[in-house]
C-alpha positions as CSV (number, residue, x, y, z in Angstrom):
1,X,35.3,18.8,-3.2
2,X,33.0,20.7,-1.1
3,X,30.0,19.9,1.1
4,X,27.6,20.2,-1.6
5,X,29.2,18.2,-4.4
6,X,30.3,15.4,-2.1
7,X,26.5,15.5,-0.8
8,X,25.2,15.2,-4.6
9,X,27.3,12.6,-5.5
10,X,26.8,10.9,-2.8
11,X,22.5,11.2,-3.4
12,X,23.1,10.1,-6.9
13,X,25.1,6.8,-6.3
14,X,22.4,5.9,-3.8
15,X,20.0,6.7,-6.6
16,X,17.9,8.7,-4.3
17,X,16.4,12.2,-5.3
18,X,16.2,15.8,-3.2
19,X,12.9,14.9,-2.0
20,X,13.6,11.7,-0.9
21,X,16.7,12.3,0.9
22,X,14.7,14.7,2.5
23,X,12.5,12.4,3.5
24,X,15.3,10.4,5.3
25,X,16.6,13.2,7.2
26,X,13.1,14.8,8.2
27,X,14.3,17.7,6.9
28,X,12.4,19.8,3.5
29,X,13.5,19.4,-0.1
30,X,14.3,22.9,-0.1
31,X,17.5,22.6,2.4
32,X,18.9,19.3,0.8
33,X,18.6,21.9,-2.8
34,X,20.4,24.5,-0.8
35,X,23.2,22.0,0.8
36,X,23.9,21.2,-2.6
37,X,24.0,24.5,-4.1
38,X,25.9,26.0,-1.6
39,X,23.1,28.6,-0.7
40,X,23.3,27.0,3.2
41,X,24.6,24.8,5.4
42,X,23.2,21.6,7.4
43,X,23.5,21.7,10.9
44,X,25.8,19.2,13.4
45,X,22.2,17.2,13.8
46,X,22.2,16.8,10.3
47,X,25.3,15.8,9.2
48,X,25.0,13.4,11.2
49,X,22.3,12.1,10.0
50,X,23.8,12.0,6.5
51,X,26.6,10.6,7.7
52,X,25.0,7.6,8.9
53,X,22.4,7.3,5.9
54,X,25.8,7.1,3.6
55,X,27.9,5.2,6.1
56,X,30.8,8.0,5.7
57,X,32.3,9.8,9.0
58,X,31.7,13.8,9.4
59,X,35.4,14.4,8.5
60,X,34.9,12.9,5.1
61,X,31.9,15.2,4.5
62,X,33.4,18.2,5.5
63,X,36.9,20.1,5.1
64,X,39.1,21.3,8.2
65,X,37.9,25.1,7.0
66,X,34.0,23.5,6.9
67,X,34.8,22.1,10.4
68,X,35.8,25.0,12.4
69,X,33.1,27.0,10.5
70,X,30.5,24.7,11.7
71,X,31.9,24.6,15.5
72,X,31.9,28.5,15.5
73,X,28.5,28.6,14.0
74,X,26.9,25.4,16.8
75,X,28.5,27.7,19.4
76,X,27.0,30.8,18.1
77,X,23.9,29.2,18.1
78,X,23.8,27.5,21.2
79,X,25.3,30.8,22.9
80,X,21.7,32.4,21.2
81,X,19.4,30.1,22.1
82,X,20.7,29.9,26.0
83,X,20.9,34.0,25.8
84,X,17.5,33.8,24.9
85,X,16.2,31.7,27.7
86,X,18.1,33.7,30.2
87,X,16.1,36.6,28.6
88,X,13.1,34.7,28.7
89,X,13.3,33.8,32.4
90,X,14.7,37.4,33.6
91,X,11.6,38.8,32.0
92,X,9.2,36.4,33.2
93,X,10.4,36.9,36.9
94,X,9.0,40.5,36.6
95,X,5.4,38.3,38.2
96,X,7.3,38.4,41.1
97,X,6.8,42.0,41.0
98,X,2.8,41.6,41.9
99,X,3.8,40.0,44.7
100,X,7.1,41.3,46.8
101,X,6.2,44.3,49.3
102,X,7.7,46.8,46.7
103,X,5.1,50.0,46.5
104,X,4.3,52.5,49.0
105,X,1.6,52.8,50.9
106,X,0.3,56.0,52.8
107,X,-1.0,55.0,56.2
108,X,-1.3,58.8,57.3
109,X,1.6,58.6,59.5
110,X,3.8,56.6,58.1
111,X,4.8,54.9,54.3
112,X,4.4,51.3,54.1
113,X,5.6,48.7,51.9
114,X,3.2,46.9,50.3
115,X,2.2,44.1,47.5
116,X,1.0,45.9,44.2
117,X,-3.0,44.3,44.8
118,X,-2.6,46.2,48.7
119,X,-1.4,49.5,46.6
120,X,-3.9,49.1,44.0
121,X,-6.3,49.0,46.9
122,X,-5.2,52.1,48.6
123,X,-5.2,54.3,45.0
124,X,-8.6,52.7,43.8
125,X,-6.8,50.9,41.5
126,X,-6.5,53.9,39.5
127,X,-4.0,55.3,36.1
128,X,-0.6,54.2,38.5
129,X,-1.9,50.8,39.3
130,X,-2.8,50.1,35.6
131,X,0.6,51.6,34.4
132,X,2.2,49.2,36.4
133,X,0.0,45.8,35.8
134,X,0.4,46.6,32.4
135,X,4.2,46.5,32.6
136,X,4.4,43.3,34.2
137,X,1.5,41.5,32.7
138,X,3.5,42.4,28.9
139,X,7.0,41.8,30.0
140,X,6.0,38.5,31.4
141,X,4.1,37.8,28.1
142,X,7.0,38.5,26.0
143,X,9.2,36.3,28.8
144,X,7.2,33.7,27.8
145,X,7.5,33.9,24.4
146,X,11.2,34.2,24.8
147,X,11.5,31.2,26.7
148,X,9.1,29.5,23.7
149,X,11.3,31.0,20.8
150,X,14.4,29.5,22.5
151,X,12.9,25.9,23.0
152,X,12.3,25.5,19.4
153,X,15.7,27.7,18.1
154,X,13.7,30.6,16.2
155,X,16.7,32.7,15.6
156,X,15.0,35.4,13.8
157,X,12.3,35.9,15.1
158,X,13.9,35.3,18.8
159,X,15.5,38.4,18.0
160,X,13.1,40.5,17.3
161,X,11.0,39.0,20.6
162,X,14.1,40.0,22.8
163,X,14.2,43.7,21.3
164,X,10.8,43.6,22.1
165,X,11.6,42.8,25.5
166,X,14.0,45.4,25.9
167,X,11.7,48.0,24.9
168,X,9.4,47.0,27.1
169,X,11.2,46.2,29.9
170,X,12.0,50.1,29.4
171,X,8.5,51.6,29.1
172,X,7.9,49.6,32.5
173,X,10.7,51.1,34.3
174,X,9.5,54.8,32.9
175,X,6.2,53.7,33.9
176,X,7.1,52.6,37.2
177,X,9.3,56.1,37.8
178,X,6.5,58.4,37.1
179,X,4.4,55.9,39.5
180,X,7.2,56.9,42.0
181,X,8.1,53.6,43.0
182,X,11.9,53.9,43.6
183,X,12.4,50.5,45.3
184,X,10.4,49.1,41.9
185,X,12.4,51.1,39.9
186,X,15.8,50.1,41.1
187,X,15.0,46.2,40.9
188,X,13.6,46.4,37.4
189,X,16.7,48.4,36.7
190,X,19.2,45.7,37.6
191,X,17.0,43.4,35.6
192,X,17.3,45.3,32.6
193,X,21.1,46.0,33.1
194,X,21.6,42.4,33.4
195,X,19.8,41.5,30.5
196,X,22.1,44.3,28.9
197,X,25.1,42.5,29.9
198,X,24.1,39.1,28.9
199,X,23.0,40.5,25.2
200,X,26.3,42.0,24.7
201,X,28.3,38.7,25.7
202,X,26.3,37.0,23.1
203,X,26.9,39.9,20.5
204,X,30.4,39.3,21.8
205,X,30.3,35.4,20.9
């Protein structure tokens, strides 16, 4: 008998309906309707949950093929919402970028290294200070949103937030190239690259 059936049966000896089962597991009526249906799955949380409320064991709600499904999927998901913090905090770190002596600064005989405010100063704060406050201020917006997203398990729209990031992580580090700020450059670079390598682990999960 599969998840779904056993769950129905189970609802209808207690003489309880969808929404009030719902109710028990703080969950809507629309998932208990798709457990039993077979159109989706509950998660470890709520099994459970159900297993207590019916005072059966996990292994009697589920099959050995329901089992490993639902360890694959629980480590899927916890491998996404982890890769999503890490994306969340790599992007967010880009505030450090206002800060660390990173930009040059023409003294008249010599190149300086200087904060981003000292080299918004020197230029007048003109079109390559913007460029570059506007690259961190949004990828440290969308590093917060990441780290958000990841908090509360938003799969899809997580990953849509994290493309986001990508893309802008990548307009930055164009932005910061025509700036001519190698040193800039090359850190945001290995930034990017790492985020790279932690979204293909996940992929890889």
């Amino acid at each position: 008998m599969e998840l779904g059936e056993k769950l129905k049966t189970l609802r209808a000896e207690r003489g309880l309906t969808q929404e009030q089962l719902a109710a028990k597991l703080y969950v809507s009526r629309t998932a208990v309707s798709k457990w039993e249906t077979g159109g989706g799955s509950p998660n470890l949380d709520s099994l459970q949950a159900i297993a207590r409320l019916f005072d059966v064991s996990v292994d009697d709600l589920l099959s050995t093929d329901d089992l490993i499904v639902l360890a694959r999927d629980e480590r899927r998901s916890s491998a996404r919402s982890n890769g999503m913090l890490s994306f969340g905090l790599l992007d967010v770190l880009i505030v450090a970028f206002a800060f660390l002596p990173l930009y040059g600064v023409d003294d008249g005989s010599f190149v300086r290294m200087a904060s981003l405010a000292e080299y918004g100063a020197s230029v007048g704060f003109g079109i390559s200070f913007a460029i570059m406050a506007a690259g961190i201020i949004a990828l440290a917006l969308v590093g917060a949103a990441e780290i958000a997203l990841a908090l509360v398990a938003a799969c899809r729209v997580s990953r849509a937030v994290a493309l986001t990031g990508f893309a802008v992580q990548a307009v930055a580090i164009l932005g910061f190239t025509v700036a001519m700020q190698p040193y800039a450059v090359t850190l945001m670079f290995v930034l990017f690259l790492a985020k790279v390598i932690l979204g293909y682990r996940i992929l890889r999960t």
